[in-house]
C-alpha positions in Angstrom: -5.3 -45.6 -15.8 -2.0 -44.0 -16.6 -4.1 -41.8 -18.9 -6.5 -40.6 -17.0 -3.8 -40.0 -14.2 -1.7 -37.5 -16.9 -5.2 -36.1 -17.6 -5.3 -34.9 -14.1 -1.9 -34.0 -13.6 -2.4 -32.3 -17.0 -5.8 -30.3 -15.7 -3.9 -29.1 -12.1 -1.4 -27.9 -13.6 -3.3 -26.2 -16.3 -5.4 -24.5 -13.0 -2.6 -23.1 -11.3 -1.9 -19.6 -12.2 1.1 -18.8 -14.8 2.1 -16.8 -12.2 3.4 -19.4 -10.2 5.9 -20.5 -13.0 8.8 -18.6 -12.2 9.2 -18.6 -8.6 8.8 -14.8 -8.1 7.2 -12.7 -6.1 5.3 -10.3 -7.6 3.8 -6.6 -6.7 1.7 -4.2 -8.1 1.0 -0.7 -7.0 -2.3 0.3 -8.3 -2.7 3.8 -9.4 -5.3 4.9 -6.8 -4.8 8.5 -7.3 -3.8 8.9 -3.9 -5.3 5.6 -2.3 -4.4 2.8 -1.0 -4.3 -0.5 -3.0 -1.4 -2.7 -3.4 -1.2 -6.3 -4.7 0.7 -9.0 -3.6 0.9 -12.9 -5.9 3.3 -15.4 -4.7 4.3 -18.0 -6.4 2.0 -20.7 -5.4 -0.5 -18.0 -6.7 -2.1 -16.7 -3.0 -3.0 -13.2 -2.9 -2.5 -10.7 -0.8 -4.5 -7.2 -1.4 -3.6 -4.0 0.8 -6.4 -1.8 0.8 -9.2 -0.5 -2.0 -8.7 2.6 -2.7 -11.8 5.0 -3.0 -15.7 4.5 -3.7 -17.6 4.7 -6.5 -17.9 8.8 -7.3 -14.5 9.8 -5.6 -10.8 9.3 -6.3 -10.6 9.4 -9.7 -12.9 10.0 -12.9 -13.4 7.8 -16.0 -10.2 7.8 -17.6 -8.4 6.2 -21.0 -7.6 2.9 -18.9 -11.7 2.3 -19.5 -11.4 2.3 -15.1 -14.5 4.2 -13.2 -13.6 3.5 -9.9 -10.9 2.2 -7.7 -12.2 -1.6 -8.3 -11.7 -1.4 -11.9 -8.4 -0.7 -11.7 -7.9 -3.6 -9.1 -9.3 -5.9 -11.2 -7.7 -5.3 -13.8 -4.4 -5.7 -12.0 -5.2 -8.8 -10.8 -6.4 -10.3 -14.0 -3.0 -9.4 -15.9 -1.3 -11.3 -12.9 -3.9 -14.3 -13.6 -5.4 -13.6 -10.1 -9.1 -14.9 -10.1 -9.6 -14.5 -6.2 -8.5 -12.6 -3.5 -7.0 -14.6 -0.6 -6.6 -12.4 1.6 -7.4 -9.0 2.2 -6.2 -6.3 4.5 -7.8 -3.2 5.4 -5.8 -1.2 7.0 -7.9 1.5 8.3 -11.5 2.5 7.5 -10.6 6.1 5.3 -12.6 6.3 2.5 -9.1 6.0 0.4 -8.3 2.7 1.9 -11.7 0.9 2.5 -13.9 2.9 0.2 -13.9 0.3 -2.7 -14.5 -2.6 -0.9 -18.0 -2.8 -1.1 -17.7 -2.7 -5.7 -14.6 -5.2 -5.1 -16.4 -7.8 -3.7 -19.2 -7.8 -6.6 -16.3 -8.0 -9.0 -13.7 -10.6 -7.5 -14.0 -13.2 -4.7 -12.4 -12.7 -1.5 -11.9 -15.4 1.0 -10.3 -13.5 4.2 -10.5 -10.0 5.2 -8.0 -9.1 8.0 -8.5 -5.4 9.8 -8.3 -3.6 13.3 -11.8 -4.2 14.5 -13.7 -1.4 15.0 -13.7 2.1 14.1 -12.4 4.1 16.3 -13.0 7.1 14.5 -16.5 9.1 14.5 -18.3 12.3 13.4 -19.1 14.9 16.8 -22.2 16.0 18.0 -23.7 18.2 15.2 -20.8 17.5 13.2 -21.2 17.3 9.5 -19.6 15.6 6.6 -19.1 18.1 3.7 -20.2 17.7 0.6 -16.7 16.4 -0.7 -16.8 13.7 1.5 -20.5 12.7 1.3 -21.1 9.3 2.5 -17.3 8.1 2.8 -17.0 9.4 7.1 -15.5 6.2 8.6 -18.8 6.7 10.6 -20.4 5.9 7.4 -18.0 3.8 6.0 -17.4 1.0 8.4 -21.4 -0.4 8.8 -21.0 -0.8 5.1 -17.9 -2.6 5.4 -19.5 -5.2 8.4 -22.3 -6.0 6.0 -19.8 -6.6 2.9 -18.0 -9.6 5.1 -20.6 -11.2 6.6 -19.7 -15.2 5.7 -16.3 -14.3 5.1 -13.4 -15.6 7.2 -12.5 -12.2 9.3 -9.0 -11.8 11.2 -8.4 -9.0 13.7 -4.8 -8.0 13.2 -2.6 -8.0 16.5 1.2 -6.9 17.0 3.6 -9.5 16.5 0.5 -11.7 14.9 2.5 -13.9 11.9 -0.2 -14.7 9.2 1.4 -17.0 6.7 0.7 -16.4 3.0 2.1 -19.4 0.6 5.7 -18.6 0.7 5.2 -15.1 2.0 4.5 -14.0 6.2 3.0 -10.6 7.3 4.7 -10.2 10.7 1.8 -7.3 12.1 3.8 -5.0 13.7 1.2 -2.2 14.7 -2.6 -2.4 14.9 -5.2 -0.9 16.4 -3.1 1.7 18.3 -0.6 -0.6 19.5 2.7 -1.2 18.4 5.4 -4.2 19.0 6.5 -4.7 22.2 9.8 -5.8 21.4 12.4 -5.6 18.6 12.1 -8.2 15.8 15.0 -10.4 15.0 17.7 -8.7 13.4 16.6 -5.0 15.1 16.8 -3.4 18.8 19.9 -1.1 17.6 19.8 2.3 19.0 18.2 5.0 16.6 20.3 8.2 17.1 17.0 10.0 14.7 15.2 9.4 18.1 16.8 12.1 19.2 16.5 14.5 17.2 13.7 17.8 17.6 11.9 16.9 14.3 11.3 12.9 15.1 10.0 14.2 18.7 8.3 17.4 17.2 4.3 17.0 17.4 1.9 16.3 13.8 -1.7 15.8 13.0 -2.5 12.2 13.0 -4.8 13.4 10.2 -7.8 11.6 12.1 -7.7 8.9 14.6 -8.1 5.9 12.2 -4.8 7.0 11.1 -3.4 5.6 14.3 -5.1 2.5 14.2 -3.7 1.2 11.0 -2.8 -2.3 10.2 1.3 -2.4 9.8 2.4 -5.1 7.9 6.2 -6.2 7.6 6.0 -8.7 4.7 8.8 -11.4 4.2 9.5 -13.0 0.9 12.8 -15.5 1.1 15.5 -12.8 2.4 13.3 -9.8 1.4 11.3 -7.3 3.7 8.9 -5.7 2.3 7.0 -2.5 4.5 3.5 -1.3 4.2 1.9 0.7 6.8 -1.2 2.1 5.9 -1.4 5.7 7.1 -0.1 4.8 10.1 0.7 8.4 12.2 4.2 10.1 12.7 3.7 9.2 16.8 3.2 5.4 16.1 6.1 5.2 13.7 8.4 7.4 16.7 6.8 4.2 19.1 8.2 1.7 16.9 11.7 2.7 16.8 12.3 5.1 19.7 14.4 4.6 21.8 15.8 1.2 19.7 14.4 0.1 16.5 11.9 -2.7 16.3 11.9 -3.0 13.2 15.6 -2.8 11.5 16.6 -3.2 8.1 13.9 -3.2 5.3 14.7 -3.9 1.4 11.6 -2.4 -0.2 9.5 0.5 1.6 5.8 1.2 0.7 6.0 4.6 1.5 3.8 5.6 4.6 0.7 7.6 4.0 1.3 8.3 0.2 4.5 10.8 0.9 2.6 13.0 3.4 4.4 14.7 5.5 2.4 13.6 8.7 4.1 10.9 8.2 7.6 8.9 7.6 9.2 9.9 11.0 12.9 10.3 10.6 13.5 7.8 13.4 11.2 5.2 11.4 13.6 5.8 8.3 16.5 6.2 9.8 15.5 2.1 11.3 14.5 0.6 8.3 16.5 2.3 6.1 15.4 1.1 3.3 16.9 -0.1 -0.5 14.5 0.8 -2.4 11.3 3.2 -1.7 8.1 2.9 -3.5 5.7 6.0 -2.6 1.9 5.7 -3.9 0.9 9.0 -4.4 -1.8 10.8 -6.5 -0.7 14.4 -8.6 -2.4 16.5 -5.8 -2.6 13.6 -2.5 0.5 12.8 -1.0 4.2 13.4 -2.7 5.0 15.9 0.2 8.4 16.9 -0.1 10.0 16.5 3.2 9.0 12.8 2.9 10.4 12.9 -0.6 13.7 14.8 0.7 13.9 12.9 3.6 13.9 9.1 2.2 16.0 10.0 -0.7 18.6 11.3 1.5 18.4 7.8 3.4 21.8 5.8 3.7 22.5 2.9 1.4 18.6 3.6 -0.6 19.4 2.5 -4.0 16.0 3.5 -5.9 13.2 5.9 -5.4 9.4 5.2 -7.7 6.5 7.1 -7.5 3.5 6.1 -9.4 2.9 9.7 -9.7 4.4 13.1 -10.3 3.4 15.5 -8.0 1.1 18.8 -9.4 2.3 21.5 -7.3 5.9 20.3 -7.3 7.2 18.6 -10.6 10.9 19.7 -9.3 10.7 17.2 -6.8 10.2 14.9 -9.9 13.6 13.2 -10.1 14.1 10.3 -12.8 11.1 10.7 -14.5 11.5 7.2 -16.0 10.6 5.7 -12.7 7.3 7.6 -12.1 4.2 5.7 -13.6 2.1 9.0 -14.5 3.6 11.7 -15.3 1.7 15.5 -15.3 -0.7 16.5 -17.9 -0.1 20.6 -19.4 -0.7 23.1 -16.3 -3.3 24.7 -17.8 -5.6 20.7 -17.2 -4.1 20.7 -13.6 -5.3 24.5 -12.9 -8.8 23.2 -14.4 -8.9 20.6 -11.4 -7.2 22.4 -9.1 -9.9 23.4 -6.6 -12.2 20.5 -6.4 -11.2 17.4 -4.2 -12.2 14.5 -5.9 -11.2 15.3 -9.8 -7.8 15.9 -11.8 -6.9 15.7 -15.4 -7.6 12.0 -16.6 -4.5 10.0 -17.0 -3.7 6.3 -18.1 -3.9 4.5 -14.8 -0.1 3.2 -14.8 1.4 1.1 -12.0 5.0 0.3 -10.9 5.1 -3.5 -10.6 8.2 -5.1 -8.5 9.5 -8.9 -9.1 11.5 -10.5 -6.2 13.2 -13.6 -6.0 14.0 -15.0 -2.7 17.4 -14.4 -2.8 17.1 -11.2 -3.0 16.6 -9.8 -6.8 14.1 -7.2 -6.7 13.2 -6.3 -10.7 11.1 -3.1 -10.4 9.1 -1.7 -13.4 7.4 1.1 -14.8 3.8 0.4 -16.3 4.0 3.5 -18.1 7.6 2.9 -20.3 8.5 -0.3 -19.5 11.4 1.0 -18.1 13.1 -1.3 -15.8 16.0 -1.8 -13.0 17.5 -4.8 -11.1 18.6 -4.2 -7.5 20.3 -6.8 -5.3 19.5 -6.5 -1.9 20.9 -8.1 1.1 
């Protein structure tokens, strides 16, 4: 009996992911080339996945990594984590950088719970139509797909101030669908004196409605807050800490919208001020500089990654040995530089971040191996 009971100890252990073994949390932002996809292992081993990145045909071309699409690359991620399923899954808008390779994913890699807005909100005009470029990937388009990809799967509709708890990890939803918090979370509520400034109340494109309606997630790891918020637009960030911040401090920011400057508010900064900023960008998507400027000139930030350098801008480079992918010669960028969908192939390098839950936050570039240690409180 005592055998057969070791056996089976023995076997669940064997089954839980290695992952688990040193009590870390662990992050991984995919190169998307300018998309959305961000993975989260605790260390029970639940997963978290933040958006897909693009579809099949757009986003990136074959490239040395052996990835074709977006789902390649997410696979692949997951697998070197020892991730054989996806628990849950957020999508936090239906842009074809952010839901677009959901429909591959699925065909590649279980996932048990998808968690969204609801419904699109976005949609084509009378006699409007989709340019080539973006053939097929409308949200119009885009989101009947995405219905028929989670039929039989467990389906959550984000709402503000929803808690969904993840193993040892909570997503505290704190904007969704159009709406935002309706009051401070503990620890915020201080006045934000950005608010009042003529650039946090100065006007910019949402850069389509879905924008808005994106799925804001303040994640919590021990003593650790993590942001990621989708594309969610500059007017939603202003509602979320104007007049008082409802969100306060953050340790690690998943920079808004990829860098774009129709996003990261100076009043949403200026609330969270963050430790450390992670900004997902592709060489010719996102990586705007005021964004850049902006969060690097934040109080008390102690370390800014990108997982890419940005094309038109390399001076806004900074320590190059925390960017994942670094440019190729300008004469391969100025051979991509007029069509949407293809740049110069590169390696497909992430920036991974380890966290303890007292507040050790190990980040780490893919490319070098390079690596810091920040202690956050």
């Amino acid at each position: 009996m005592r055998k057969i009971l070791a056996a089976a100890l023995l076997a669940s252990a064997l089954s839980v992911p290695a992952v688990a073994a040193d009590g870390t949390l662990k992050i991984v932002s995919i190169d998307m080339e300018g998309g959305g996809g961000t993975l989260f292992v605790t260390p029970e081993g639940k997963s978290l996945l933040i958006d897909t990145g693009w579809p099949s045909g757009a986003g990136l071309l074959p490239s040395p990594d052996g990835a074709k699409n977006s789902a390649d690359r997410i696979v692949a991620a997951a697998k070197k984590l020892g991730v054989s399923k996806i628990d849950y899954l957020i999508v936090t808008h239906y842009h074809m950088d952010h839901v677009g390779g959901v429909m591959e994913l699925v065909k590649r890699i279980p996932v048990d719970t998808f968690i969204d807005h609801g419904p699109n909100a976005e949609h084509l005009g009378p006699g409007e139509v989709v340019p080539p470029d973006l053939a097929g990937g409308a949200p119009d388009q885009l989101y009947p797909k995405y219905l028929e990809t989670i039929k039989g799967h467990k389906h959550i509709v984000a709402k503000p101030g929803q808690v969904i708890a993840m193993g040892s990890m909570t997503d505290t939803i704190v904007s969704s669908d159009g709406v935002t918090l309706s009051k401070p979370l503990a620890g915020a509520g201080a006045p934000i004196a950005a608010c009042d400034t003529a650039e946090s109340k100065s006007t910019r494109a949402d850069g389509g409605e879905e924008n808005t309606r994106s799925v804001a997630s303040l994640l919590r790891f021990g003593k650790v807050s993590i942001a990621l918020f989708g594309d969610l637009s500059w007017k939603k960030e202003r509602e979320l800490s104007c007049p008082t911040g409802k969100l306060g401090h953050v340790n690690l920011l998943i920079v808004t919208q990829h860098g774009s400057n129709i996003s990261s508010n100076p009043a949403s900064i200026a609330d969270m001020h963050p430790d450390i900023a992670l900004m997902g960008m592709g060489g010719k998507k996102g990586g705007d500089g005021d964004p850049i400027k902006l969060i690097k000139a934040s109080p008390g930030l102690m370390g800014f990654w990108q997982t890419h350098e940005s094309f038109a801008h390399p001076e806004w480079s900074g320590d190059k040995n925390m960017i994942a992918n670094l440019n190729p010669p300008p004469a391969a960028i100025a051979a991509h530089a007029k069509a949407m969908f293809t740049s110069p192939p590169d390696e497909g390098h992430a920036i991974h971040a380890e966290i303890t839950t007292d507040g050790r936050v190990t980040m780490t570039n893919d490319r070098n191996g390079y690596s810091k240690t920040y202690q956050v409180k």
